[in-house]
Each structure stands twice: as C-alpha cells, then as structure tokens.
C-alpha positions in Angstrom: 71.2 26.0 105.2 70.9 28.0 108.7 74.7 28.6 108.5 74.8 29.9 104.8 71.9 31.9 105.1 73.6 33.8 108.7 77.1 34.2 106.4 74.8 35.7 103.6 73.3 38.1 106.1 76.8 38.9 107.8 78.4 39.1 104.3 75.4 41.5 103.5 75.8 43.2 106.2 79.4 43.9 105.7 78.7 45.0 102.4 76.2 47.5 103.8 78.9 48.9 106.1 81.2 49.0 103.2 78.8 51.1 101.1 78.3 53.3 104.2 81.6 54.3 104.4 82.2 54.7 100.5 79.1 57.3 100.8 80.8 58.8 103.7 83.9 59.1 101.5 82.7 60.1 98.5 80.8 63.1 100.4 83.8 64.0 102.3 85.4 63.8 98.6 82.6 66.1 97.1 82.9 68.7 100.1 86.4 68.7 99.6 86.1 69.3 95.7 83.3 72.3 96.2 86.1 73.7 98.8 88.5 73.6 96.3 86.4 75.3 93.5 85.0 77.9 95.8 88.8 78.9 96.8 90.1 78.7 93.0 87.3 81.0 92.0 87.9 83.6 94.8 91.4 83.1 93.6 90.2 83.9 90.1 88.3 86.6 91.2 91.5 88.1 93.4 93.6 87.8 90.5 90.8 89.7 87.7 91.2 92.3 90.3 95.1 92.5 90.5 95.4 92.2 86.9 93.1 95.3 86.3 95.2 97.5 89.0 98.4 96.7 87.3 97.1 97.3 83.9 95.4 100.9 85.7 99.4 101.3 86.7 100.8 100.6 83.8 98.3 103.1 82.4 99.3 106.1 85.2 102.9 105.3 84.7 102.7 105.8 80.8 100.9 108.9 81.9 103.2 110.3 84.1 106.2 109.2 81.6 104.5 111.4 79.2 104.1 114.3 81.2 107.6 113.9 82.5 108.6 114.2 79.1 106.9 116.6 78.6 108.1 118.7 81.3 111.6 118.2 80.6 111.2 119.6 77.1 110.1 123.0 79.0 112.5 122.7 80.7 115.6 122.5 78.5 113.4 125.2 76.4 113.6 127.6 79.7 117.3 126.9 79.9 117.7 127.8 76.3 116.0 130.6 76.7 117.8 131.6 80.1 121.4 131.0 78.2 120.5 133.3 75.3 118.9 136.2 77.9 122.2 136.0 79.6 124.5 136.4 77.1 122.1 139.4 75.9 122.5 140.7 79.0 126.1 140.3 79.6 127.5 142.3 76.9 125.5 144.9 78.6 126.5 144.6 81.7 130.2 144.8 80.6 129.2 148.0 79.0 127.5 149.3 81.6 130.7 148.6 83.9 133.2 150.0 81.4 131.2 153.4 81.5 131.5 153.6 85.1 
C-alpha cells in the first residue's frame, strides 16, 4: 500500500509538471498569437494608409491628365492661330519687298 500510494504521488507529481509546462506553452502560444495580431493590424493600418495615397495619386494624376489636355488644346489653338497670322502676313511682306 506504501508503494502505490508513493507511485500515485510521483505519478501526480509528474502530472503536475506536465500541466506546468502545458501552461507555460499555451502562454508562450497566446503571446505569440497577440504578437501576431498586433503586427497584422499595424499591417492593416500601413496598408489603409498606402491605399488612400495611391487613390490621392490616382486623383492628382487624373488632374494633371486633364489639365495637360487642356493645355495642349491651347496650344494647337495658338499654332493655328500663329499659321493663319503668318500667311496674313506673308503676302504682305512679299508686297512690301516687291515695292522696294
């Protein structure tokens, strides 16, 4: 009866050690998953941010596109107007020669 009763305690007492180190274990688990959440929501946040300066690109691109376009009407309406001045003012300045 002595002997079961000191394989009962060391069996007990192995369990005990046992349970300690499943505790440990599951902390070190637990740590490991709030680690993992913390760096997955500061990667969430990073990417929010990211997301909202590309769309802000997009935006200023689309604006600049637009202004480009813009532009480049004005531009071909300046040349227009530039070729029709000049051949006003050729004609002219072939007159003006001949007279000489």
């Amino acid at each position: 009866m002595l002997e079961e009763n000191k394989q009962i305690i060391q069996q007990l007492q192995q369990s005990a050690t046992e349970i300690e180190v499943l505790r440990a274990a599951k902390a070190t688990a637990e740590n490991a998953k709030l680690t993992v959440e913390t760096s997955l929501e500061e990667k969430a946040v990073q990417i929010s941010k990211e997301h909202s300066e590309v769309e802000s690109l997009k935006h200023q691109i689309q604006q600049l596109e637009d202004q480009n376009k813009l532009l480049q009407a004005e531009t071909n309406n300046l040349q227009a107007q530039l070729s029709t001045h000049d051949s006003r003012t050729t004609p002219l300045s072939n007159t003006a020669l001949a007279m000489q």
